[in-house]
TITORBA-898929 format. One line per field, with one value per atom (N, C-alpha, C, O): residue number from 0; atom name; x negated, y, z negated. Coordinates in steps of 0.1 Angstrom, whole numbers. Each point is the difference from the previous one (the first is absolute). Layout:
! TITORBA-898929
seq: (NUM,...)
atom: (CA,...)
xx: (X,...)
yy: (Y,...)
zz: (Z,...)
//
This chain:
! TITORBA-898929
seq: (0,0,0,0,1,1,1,1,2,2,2,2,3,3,3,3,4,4,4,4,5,5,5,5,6,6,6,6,7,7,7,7,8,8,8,8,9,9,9,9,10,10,10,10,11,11,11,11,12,12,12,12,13,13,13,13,14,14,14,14,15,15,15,15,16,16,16,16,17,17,17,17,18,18,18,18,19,19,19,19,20,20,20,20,21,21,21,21,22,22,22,22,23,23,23,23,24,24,24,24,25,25,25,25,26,26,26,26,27,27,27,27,28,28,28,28,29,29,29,29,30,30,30,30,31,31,31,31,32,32,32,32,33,33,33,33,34,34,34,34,35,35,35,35,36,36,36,36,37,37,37,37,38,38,38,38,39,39,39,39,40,40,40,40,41,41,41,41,42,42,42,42,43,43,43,43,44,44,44,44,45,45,45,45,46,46,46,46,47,47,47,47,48,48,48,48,49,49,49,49,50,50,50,50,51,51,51,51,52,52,52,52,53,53,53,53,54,54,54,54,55,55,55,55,56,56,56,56,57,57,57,57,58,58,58,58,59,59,59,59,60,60,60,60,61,61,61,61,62,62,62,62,63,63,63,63,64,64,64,64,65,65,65,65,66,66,66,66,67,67,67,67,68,68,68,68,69,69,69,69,70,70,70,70,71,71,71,71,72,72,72,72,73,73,73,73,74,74,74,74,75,75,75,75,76,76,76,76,77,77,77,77,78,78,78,78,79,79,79,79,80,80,80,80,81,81,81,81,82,82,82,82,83,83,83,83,84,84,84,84,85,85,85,85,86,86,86,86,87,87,87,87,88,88,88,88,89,89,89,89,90,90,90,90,91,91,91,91,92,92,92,92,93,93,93,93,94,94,94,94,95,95,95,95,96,96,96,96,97,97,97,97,98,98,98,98,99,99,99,99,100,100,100,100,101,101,101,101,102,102,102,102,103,103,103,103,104,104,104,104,105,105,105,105,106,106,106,106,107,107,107,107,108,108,108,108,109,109,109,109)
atom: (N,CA,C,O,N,CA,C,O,N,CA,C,O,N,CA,C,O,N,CA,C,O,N,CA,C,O,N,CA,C,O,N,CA,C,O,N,CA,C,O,N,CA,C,O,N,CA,C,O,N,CA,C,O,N,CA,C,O,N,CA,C,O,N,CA,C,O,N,CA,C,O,N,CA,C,O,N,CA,C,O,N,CA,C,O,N,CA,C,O,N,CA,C,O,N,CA,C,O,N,CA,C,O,N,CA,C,O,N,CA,C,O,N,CA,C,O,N,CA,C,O,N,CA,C,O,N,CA,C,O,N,CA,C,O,N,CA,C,O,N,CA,C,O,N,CA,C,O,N,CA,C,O,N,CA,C,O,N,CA,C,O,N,CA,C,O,N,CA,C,O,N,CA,C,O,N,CA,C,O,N,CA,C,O,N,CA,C,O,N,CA,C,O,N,CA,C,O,N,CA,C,O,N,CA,C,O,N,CA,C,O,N,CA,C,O,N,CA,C,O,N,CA,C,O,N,CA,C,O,N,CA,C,O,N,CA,C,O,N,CA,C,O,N,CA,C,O,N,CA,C,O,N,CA,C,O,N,CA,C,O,N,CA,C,O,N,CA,C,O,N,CA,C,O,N,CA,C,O,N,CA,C,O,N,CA,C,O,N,CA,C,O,N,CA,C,O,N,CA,C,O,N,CA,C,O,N,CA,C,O,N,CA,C,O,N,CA,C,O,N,CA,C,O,N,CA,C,O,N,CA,C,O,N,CA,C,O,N,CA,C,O,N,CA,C,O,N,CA,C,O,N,CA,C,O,N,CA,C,O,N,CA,C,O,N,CA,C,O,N,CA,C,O,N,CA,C,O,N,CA,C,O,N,CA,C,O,N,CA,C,O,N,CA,C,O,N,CA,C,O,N,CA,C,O,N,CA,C,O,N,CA,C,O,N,CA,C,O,N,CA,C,O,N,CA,C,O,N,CA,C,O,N,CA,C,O,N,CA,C,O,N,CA,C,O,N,CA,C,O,N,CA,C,O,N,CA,C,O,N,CA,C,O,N,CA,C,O,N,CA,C,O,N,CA,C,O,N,CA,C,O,N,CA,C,O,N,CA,C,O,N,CA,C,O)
xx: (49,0,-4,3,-11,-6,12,1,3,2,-5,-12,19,-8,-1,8,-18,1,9,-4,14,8,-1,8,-20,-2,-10,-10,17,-2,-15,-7,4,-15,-9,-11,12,-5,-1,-13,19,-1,-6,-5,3,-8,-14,-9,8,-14,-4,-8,11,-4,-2,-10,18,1,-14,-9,6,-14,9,12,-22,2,-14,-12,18,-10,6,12,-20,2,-6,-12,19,-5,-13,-5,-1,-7,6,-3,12,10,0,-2,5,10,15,1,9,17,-1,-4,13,9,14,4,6,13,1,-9,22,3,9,2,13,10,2,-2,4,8,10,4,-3,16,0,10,-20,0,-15,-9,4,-13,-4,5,-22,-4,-6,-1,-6,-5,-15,-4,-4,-11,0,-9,20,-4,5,6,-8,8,-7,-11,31,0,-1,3,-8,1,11,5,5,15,6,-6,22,5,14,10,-14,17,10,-3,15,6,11,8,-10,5,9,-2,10,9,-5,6,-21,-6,-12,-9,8,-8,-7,0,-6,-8,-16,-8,7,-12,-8,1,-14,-7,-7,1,-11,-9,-9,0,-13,-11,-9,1,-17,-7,-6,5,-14,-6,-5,2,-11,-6,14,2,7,13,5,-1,7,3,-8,4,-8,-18,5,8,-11,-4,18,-1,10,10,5,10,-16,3,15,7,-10,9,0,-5,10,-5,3,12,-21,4,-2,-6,15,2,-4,-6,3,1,-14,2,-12,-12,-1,0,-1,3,-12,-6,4,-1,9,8,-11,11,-8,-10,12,1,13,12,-22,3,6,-8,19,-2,1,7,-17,2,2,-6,13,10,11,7,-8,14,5,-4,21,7,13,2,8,12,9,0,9,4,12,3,1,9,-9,6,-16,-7,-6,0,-6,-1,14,1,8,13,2,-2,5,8,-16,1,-9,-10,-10,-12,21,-10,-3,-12,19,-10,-7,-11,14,-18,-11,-8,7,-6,-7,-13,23,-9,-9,-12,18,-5,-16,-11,15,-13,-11,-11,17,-10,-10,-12,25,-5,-9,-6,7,-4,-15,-9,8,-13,-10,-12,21,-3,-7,-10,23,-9,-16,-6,2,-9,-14,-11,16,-10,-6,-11,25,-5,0,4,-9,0,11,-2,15,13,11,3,3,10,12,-1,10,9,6,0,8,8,-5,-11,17,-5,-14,-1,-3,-17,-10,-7,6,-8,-15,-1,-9,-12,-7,-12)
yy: (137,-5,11,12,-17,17,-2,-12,18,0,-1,3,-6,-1,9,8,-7,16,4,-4,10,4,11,3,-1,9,-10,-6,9,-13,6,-9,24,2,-2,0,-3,0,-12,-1,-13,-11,-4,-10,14,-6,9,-2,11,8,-12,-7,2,-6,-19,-6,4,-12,-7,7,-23,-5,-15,-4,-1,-12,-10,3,-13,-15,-8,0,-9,-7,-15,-1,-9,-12,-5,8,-17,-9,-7,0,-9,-12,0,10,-19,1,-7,-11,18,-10,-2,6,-20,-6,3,3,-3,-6,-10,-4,-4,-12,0,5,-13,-2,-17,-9,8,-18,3,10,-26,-6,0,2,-3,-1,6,0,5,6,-13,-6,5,-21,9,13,-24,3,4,-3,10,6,15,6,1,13,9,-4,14,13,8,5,-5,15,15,2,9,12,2,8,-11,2,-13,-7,6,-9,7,4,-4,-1,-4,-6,4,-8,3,10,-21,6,-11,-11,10,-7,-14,-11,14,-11,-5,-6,7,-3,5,10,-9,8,1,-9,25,8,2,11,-21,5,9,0,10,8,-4,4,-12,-6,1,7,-10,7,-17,-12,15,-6,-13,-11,14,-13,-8,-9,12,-6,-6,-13,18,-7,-13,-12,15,-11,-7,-9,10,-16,-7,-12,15,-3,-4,-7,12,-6,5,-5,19,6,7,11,-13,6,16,4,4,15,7,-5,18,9,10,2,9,13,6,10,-15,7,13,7,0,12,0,-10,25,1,11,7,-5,9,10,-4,19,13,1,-1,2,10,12,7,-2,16,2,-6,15,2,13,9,-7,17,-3,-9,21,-4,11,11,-19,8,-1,-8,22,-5,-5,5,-16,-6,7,-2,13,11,11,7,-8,9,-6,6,-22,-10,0,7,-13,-10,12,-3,20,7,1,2,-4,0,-11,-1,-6,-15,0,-2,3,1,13,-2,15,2,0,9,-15,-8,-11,-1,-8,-12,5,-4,11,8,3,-4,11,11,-10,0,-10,-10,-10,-3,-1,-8,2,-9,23,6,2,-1,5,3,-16,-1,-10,-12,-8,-7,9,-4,5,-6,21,5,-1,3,-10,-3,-15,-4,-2,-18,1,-11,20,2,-4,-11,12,-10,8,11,-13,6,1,-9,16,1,-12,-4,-5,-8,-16,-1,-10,-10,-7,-3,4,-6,-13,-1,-7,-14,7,12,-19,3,-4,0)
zz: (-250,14,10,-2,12,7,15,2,4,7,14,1,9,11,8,0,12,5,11,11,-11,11,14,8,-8,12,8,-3,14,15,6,6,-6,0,-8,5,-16,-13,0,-2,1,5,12,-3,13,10,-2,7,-17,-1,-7,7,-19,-13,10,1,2,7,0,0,0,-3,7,-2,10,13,-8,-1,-3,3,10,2,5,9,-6,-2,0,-4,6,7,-9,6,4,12,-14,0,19,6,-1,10,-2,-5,11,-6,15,10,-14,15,-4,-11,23,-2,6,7,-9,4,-5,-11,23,-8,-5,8,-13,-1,-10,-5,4,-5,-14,-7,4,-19,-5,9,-22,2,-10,-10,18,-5,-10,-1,-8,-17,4,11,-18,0,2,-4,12,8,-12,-10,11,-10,7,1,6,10,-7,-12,21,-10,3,-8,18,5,10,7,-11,9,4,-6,20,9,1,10,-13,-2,15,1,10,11,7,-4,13,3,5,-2,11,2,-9,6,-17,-14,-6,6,-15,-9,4,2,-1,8,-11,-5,0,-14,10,12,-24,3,-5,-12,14,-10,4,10,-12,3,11,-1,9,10,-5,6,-21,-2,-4,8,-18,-2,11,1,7,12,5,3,-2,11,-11,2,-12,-10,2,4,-5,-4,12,1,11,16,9,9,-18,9,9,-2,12,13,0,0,0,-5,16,9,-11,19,-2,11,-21,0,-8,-7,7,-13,0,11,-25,0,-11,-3,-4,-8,-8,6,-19,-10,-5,-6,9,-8,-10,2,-13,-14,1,5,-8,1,-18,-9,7,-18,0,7,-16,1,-13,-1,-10,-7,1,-3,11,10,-14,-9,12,-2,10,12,-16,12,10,12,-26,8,15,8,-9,5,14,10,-11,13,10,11,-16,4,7,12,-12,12,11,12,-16,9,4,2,0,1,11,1,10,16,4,6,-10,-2,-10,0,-5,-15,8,2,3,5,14,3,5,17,-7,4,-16,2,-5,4,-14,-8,9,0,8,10,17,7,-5,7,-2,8,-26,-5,-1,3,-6,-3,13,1,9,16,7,9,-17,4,-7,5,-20,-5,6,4,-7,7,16,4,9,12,1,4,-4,5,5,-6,14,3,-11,-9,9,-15,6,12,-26,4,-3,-5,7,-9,14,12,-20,7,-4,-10,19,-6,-4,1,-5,-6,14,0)
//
């Protein structure tokens, strides 16, 4: 088993970003209808927040609020080595990420 790498420079040197094609919506409702497969669901006091992608939505006639799209980060990290540095891990990721896609850091429609 190889281990993963624990130095937080060494990790963001090695670090490798894809950016989907996809576009995802959110939307919340009451129950999630048949056809969609979210890549994530919320489970929140006022109903379940799928994450699915744009065409999913539209067919299935769910009124979606938020289009986004999704970066990859690919890195094999140990997880001891992320978790005490996870906010500057994500600052610096995301910082680098907004300048490639023109965007200000932070969550952004397309």
């Amino acid at each position: 088993m190889i281990s993963g790498e624990g130095d937080l420079a060494t990790l963001l040197r090695r670090l490798s970003a894809t950016l989907t094609p996809e576009t995802y919506d959110f939307a919340t409702l009451d129950s999630l209808p048949p056809g969609i497969t979210p890549r994530m669901v919320f489970v929140e006091d006022e109903g379940k927040t799928p994450i699915c992608t744009r065409a999913e939505a539209e067919a299935a006639g769910i009124p979606h609020s938020f289009p986004c799209r999704m970066i990859t980060c690919n890195v094999h990290s140990a997880l001891k080595a992320v978790s005490p540095a996870l906010a500057g891990f994500v600052v610096s990721r995301t910082d680098g990420a907004a300048r490639v896609c023109g965007k200000k850091r932070g969550p952004q429609s397309p």
